[in-house]
mmCIF file of the N, C-alpha and C atoms, coordinates in Angstrom:
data_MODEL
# 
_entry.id   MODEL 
# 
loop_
_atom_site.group_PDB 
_atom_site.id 
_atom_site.type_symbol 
_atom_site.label_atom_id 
_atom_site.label_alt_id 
_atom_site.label_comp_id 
_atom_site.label_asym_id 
_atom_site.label_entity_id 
_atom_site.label_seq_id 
_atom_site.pdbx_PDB_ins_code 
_atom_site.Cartn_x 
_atom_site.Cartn_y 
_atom_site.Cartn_z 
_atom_site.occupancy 
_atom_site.B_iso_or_equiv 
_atom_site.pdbx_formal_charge 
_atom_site.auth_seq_id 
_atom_site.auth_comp_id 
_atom_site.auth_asym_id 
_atom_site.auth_atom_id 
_atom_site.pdbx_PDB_model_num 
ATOM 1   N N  . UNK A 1 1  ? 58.194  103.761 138.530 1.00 0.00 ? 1  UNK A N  1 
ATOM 2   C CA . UNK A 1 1  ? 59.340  103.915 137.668 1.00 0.00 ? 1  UNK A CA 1 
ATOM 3   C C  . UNK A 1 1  ? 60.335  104.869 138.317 1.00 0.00 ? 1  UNK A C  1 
ATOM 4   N N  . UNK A 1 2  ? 61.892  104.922 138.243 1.00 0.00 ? 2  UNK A N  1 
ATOM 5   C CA . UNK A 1 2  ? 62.770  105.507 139.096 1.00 0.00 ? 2  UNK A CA 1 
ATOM 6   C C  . UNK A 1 2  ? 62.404  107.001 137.959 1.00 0.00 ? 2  UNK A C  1 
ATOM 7   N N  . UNK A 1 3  ? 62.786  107.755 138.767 1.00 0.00 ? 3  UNK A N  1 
ATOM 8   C CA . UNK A 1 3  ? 62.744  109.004 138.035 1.00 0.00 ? 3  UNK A CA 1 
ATOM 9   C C  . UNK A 1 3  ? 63.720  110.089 139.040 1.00 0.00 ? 3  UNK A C  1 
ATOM 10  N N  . UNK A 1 4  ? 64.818  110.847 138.482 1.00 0.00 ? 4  UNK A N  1 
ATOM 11  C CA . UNK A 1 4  ? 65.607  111.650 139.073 1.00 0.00 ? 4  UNK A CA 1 
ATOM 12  C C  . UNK A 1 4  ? 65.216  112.617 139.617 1.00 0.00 ? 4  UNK A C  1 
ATOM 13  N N  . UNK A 1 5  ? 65.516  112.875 141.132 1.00 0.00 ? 5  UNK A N  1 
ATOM 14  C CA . UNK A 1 5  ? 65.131  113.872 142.178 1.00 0.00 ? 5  UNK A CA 1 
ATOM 15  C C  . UNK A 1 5  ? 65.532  115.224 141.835 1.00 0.00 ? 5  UNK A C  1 
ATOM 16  N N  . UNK A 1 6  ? 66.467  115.477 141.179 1.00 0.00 ? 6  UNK A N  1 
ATOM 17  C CA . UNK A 1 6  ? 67.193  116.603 140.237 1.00 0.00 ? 6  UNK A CA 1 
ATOM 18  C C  . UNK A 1 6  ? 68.374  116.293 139.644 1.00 0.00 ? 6  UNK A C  1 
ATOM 19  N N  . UNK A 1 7  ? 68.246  117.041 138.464 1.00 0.00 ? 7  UNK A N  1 
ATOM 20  C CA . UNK A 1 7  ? 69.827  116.676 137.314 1.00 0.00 ? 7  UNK A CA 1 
ATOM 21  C C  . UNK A 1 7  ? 70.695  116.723 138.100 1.00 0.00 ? 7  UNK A C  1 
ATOM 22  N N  . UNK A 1 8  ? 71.625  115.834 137.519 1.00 0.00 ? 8  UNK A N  1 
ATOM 23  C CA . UNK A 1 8  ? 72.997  115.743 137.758 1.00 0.00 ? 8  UNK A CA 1 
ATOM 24  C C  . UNK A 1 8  ? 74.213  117.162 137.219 1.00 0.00 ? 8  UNK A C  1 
ATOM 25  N N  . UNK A 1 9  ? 74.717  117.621 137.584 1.00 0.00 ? 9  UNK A N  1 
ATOM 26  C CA . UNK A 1 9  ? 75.631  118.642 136.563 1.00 0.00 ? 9  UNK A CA 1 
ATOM 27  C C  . UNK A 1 9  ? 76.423  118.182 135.852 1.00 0.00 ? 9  UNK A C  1 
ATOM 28  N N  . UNK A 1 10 ? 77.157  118.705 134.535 1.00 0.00 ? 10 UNK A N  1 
ATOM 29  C CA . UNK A 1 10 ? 77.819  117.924 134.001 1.00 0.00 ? 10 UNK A CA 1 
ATOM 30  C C  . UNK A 1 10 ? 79.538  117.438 134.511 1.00 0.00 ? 10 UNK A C  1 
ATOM 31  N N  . UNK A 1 11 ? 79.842  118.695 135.313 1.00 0.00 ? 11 UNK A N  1 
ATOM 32  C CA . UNK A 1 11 ? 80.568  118.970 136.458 1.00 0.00 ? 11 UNK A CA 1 
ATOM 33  C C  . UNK A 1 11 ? 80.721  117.303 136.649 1.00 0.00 ? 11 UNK A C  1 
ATOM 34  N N  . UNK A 1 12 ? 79.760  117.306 137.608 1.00 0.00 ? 12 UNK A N  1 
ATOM 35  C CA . UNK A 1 12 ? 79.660  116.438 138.615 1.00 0.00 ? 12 UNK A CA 1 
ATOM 36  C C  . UNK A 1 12 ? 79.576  114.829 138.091 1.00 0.00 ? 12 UNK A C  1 
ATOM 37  N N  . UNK A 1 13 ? 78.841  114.983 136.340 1.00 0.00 ? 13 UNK A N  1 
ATOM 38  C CA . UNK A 1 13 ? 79.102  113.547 136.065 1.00 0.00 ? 13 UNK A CA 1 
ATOM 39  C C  . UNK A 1 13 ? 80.620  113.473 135.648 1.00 0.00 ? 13 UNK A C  1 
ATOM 40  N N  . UNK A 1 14 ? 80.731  114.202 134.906 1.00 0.00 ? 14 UNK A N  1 
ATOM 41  C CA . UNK A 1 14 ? 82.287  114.202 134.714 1.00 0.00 ? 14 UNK A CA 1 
ATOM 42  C C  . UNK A 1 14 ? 83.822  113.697 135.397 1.00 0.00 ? 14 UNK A C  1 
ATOM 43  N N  . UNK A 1 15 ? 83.625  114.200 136.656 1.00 0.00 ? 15 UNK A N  1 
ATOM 44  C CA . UNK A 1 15 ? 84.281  113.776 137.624 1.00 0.00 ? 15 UNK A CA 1 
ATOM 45  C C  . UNK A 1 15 ? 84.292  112.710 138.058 1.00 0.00 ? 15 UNK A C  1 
ATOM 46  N N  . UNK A 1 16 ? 82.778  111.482 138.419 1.00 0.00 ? 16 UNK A N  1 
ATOM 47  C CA . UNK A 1 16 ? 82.577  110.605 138.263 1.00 0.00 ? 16 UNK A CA 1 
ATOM 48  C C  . UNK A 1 16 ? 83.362  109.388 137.450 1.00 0.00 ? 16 UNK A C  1 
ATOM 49  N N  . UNK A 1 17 ? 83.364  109.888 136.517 1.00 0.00 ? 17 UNK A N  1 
ATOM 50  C CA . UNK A 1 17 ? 83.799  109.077 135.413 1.00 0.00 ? 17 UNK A CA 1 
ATOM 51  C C  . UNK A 1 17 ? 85.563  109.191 135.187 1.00 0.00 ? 17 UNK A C  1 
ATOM 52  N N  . UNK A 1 18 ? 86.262  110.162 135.693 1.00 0.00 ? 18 UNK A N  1 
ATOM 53  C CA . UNK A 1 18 ? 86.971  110.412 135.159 1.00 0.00 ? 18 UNK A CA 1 
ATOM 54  C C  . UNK A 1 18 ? 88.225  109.395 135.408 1.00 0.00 ? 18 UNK A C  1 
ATOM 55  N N  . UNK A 1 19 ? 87.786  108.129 136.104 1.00 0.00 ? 19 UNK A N  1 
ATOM 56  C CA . UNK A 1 19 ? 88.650  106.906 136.880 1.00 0.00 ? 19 UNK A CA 1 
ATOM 57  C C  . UNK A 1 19 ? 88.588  105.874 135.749 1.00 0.00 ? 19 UNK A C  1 
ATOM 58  N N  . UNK A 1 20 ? 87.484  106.023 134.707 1.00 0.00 ? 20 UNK A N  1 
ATOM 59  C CA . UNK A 1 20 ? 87.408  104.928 134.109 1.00 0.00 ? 20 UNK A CA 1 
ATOM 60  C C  . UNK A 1 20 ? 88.430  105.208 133.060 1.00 0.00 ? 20 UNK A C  1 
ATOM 61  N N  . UNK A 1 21 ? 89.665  104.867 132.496 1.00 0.00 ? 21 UNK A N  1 
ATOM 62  C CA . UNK A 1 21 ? 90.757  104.536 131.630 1.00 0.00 ? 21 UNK A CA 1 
ATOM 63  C C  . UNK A 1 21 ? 90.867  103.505 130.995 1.00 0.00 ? 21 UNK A C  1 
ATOM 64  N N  . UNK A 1 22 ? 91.301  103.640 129.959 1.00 0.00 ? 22 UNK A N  1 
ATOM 65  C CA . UNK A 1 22 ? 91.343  102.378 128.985 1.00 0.00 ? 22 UNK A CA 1 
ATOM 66  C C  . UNK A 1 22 ? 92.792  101.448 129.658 1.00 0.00 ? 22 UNK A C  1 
ATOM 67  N N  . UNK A 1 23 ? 92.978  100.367 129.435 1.00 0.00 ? 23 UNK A N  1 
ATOM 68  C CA . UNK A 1 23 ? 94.029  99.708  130.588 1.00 0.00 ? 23 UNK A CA 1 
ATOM 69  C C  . UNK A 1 23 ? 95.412  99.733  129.033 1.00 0.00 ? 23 UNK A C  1 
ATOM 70  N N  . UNK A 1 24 ? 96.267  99.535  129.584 1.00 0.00 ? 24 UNK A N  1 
ATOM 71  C CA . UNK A 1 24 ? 97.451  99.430  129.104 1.00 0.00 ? 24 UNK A CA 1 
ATOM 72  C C  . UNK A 1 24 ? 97.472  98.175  127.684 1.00 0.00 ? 24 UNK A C  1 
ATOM 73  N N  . UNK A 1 25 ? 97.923  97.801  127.157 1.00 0.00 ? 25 UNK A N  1 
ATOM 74  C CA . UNK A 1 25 ? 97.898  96.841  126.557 1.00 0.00 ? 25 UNK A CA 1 
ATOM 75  C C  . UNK A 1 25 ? 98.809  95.643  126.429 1.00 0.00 ? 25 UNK A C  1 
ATOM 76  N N  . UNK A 1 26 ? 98.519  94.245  126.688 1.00 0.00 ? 26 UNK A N  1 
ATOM 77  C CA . UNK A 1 26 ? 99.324  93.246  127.139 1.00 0.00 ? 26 UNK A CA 1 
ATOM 78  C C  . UNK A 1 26 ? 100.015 92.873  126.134 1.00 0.00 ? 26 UNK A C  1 
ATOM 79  N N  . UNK A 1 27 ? 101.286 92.672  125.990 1.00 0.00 ? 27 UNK A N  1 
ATOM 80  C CA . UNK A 1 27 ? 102.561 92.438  125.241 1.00 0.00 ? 27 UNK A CA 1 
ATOM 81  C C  . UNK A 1 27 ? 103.086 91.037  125.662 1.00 0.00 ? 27 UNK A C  1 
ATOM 82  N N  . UNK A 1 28 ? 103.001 90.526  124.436 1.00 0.00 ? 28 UNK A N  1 
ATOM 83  C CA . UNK A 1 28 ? 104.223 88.837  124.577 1.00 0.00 ? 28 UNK A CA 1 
ATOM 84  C C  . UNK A 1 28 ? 105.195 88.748  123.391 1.00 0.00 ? 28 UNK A C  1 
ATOM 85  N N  . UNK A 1 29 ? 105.868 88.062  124.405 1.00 0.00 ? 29 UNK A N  1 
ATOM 86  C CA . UNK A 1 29 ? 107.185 87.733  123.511 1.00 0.00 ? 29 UNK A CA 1 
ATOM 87  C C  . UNK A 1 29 ? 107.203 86.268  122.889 1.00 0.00 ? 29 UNK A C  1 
ATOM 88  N N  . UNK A 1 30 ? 107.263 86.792  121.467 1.00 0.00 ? 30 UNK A N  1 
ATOM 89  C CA . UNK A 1 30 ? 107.372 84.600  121.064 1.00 0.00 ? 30 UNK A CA 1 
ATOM 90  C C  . UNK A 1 30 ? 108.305 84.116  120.956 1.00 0.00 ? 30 UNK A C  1 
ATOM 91  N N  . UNK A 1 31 ? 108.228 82.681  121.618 1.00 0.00 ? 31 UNK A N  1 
ATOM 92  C CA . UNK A 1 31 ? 109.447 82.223  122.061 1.00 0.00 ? 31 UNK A CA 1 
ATOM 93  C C  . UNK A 1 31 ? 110.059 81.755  120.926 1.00 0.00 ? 31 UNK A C  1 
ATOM 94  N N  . UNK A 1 32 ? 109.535 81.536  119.686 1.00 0.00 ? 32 UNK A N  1 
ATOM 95  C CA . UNK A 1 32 ? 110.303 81.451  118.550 1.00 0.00 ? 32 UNK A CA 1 
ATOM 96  C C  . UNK A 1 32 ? 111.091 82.261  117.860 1.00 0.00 ? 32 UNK A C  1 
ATOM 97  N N  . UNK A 1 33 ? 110.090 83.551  117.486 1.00 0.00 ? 33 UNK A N  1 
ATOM 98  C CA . UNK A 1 33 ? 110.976 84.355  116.938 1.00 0.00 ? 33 UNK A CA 1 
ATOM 99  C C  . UNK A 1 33 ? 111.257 85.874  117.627 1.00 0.00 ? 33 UNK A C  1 
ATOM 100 N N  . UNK A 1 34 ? 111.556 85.745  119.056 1.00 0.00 ? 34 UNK A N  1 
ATOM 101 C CA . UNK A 1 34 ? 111.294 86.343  119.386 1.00 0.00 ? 34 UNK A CA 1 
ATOM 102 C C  . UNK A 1 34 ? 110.908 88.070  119.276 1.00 0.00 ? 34 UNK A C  1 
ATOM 103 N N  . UNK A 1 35 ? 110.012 88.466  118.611 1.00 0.00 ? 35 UNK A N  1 
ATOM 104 C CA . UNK A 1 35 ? 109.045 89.433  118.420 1.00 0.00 ? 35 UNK A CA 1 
ATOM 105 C C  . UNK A 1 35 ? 108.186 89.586  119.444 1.00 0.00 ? 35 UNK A C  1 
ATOM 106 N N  . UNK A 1 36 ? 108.036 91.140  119.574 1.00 0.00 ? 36 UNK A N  1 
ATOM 107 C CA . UNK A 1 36 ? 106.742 91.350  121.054 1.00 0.00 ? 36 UNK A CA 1 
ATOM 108 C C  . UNK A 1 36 ? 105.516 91.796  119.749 1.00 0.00 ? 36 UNK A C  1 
ATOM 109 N N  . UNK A 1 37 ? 104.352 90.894  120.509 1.00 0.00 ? 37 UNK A N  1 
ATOM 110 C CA . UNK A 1 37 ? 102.937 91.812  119.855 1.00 0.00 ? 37 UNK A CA 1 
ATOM 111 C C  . UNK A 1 37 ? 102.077 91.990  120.995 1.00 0.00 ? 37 UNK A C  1 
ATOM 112 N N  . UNK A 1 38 ? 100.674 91.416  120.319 1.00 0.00 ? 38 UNK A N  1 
ATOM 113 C CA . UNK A 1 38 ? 99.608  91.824  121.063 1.00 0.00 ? 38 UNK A CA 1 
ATOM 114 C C  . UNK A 1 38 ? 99.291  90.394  121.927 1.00 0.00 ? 38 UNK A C  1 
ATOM 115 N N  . UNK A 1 39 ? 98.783  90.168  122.915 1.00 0.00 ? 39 UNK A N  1 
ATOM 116 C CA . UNK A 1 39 ? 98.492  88.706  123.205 1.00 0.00 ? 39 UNK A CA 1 
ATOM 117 C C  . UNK A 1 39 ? 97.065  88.246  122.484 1.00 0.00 ? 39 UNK A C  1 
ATOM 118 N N  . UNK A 1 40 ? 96.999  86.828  122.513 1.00 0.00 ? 40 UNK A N  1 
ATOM 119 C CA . UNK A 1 40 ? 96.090  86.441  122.016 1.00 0.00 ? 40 UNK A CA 1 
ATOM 120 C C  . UNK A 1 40 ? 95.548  86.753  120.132 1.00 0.00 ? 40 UNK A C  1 
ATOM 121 N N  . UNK A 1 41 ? 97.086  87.646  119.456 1.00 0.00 ? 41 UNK A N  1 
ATOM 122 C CA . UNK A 1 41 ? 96.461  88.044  118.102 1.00 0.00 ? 41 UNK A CA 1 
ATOM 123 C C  . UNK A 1 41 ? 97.760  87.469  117.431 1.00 0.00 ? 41 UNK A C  1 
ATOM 124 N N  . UNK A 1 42 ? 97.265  87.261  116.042 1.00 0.00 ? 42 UNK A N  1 
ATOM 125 C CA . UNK A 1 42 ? 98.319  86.726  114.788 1.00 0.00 ? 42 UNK A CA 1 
ATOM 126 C C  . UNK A 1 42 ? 99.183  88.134  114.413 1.00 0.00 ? 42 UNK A C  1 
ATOM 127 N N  . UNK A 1 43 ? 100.783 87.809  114.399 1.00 0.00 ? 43 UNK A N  1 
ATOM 128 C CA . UNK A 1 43 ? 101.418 89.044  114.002 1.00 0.00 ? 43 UNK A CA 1 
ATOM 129 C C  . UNK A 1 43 ? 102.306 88.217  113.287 1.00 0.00 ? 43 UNK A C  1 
ATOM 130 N N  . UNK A 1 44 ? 103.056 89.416  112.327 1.00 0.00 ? 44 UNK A N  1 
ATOM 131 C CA . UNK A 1 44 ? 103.878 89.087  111.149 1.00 0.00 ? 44 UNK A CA 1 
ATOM 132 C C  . UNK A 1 44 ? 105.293 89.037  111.704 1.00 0.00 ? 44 UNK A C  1 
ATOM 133 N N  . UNK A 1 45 ? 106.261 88.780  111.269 1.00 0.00 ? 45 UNK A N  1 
ATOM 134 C CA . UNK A 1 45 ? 107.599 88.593  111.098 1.00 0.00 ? 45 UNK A CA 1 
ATOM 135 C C  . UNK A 1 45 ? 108.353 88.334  109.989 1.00 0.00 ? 45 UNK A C  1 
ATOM 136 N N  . UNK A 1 46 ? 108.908 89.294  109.291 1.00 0.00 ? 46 UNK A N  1 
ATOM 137 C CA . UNK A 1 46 ? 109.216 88.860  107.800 1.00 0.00 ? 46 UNK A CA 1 
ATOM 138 C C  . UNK A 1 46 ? 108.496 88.636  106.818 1.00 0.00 ? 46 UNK A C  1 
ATOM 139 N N  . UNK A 1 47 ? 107.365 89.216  106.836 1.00 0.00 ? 47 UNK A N  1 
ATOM 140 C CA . UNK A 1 47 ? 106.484 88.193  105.928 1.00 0.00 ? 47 UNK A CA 1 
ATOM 141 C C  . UNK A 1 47 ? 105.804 87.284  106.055 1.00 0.00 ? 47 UNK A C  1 
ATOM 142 N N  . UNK A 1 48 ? 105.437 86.367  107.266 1.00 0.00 ? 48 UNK A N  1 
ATOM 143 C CA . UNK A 1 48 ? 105.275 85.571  107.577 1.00 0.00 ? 48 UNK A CA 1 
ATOM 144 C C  . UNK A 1 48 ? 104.510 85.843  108.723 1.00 0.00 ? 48 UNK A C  1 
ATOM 145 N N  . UNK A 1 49 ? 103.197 84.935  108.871 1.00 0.00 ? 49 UNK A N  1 
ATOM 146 C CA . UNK A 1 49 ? 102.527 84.957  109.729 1.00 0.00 ? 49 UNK A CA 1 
ATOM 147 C C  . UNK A 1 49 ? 102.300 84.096  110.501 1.00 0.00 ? 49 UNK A C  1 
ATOM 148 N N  . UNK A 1 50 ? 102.413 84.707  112.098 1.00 0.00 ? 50 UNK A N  1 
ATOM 149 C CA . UNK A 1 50 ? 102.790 83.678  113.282 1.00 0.00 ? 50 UNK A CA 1 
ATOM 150 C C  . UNK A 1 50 ? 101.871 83.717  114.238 1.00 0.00 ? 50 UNK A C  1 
ATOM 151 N N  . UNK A 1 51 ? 100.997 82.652  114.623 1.00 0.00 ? 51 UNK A N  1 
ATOM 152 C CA . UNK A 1 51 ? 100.481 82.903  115.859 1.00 0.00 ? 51 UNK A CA 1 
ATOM 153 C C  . UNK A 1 51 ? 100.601 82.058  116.576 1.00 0.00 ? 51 UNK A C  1 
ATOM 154 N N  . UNK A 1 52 ? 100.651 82.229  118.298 1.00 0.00 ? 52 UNK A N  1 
ATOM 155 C CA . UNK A 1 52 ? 101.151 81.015  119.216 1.00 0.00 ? 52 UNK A CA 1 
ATOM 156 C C  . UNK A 1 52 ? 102.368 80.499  118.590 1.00 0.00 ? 52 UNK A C  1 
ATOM 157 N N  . UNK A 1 53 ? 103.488 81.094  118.795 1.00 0.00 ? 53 UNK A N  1 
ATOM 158 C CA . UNK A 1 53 ? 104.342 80.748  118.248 1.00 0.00 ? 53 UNK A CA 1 
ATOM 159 C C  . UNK A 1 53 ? 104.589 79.546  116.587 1.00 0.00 ? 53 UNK A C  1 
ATOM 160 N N  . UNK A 1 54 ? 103.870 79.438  116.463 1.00 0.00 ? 54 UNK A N  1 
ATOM 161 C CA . UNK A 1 54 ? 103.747 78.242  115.052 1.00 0.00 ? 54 UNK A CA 1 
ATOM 162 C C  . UNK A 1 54 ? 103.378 79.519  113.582 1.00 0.00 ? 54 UNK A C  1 
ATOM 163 N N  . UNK A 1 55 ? 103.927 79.486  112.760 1.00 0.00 ? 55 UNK A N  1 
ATOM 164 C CA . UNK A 1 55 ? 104.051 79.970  111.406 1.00 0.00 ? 55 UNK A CA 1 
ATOM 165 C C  . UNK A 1 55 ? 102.644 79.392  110.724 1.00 0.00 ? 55 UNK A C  1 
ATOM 166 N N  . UNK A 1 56 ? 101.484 80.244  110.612 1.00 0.00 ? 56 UNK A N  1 
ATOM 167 C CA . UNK A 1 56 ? 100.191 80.552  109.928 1.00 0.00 ? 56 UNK A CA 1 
ATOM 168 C C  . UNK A 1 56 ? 100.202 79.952  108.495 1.00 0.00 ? 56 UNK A C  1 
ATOM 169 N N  . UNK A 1 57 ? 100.861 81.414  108.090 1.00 0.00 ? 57 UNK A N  1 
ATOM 170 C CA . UNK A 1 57 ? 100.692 81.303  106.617 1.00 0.00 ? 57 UNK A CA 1 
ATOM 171 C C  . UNK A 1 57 ? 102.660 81.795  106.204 1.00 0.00 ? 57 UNK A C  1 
ATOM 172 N N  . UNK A 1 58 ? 103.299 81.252  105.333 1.00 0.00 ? 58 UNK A N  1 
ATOM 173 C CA . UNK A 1 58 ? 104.783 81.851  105.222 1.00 0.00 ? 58 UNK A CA 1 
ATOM 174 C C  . UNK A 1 58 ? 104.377 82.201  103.819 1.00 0.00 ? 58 UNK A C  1 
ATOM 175 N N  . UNK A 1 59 ? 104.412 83.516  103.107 1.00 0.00 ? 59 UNK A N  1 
ATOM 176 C CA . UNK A 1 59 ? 105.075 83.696  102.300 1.00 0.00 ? 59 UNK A CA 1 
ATOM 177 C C  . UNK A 1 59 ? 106.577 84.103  101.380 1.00 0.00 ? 59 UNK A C  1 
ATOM 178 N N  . UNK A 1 60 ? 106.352 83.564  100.413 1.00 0.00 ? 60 UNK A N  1 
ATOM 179 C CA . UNK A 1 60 ? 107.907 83.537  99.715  1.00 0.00 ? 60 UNK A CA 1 
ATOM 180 C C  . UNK A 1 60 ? 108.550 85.053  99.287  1.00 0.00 ? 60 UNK A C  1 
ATOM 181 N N  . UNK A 1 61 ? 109.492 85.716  99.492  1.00 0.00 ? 61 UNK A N  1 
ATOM 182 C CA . UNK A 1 61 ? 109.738 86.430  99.551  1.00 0.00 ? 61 UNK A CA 1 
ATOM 183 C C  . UNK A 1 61 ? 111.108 86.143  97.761  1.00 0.00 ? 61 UNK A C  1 
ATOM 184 N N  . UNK A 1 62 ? 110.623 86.961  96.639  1.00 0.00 ? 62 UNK A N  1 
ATOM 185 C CA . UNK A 1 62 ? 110.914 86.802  95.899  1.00 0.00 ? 62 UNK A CA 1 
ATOM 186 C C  . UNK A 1 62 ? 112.834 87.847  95.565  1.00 0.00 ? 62 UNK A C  1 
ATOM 187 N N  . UNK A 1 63 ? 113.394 87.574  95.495  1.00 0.00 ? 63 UNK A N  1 
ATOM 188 C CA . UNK A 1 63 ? 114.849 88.432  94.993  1.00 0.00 ? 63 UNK A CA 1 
ATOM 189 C C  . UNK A 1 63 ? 115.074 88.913  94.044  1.00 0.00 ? 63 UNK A C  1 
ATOM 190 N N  . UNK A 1 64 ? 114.671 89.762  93.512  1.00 0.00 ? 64 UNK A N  1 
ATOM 191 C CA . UNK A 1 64 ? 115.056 90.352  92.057  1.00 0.00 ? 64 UNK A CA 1 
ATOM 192 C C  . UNK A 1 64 ? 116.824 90.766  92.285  1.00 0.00 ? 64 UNK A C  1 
ATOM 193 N N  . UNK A 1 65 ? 117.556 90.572  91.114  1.00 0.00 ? 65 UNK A N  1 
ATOM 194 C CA . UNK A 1 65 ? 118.723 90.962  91.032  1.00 0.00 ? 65 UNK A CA 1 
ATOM 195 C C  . UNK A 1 65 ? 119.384 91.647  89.799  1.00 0.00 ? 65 UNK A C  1 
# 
């Protein structure tokens, strides 16, 4: 079974690691309405929910006067 020749410091794991970063996050523009979100996720516009450019679910947006 592997077993460690001596601890690591925390120093030393630390440093190690310190390359790993969470990456940026990818942004699209829809060519319909054009709004930027997230790629690959359903986002709103007005009320209305759009994904891959095509309208999900639309709700009615009522006017009181």
């Amino acid at each position: 079974m592997a077993h460690p020749k001596s601890r690591i410091s925390k120093q030393r794991k630390r440093k190690r690691r310190t390359h790993y970063k969470t990456p940026i996050p990818q942004l699209a523009t829809c060519q319909t309405t054009g709004e930027k979100h997230l790629m690959h996720r359903a986002y709103k516009v007005d009320g209305n929910l759009y994904y891959n450019g095509k309208m999900i679910i639309q709700t009615d947006v009522e006017v009181e006067e």
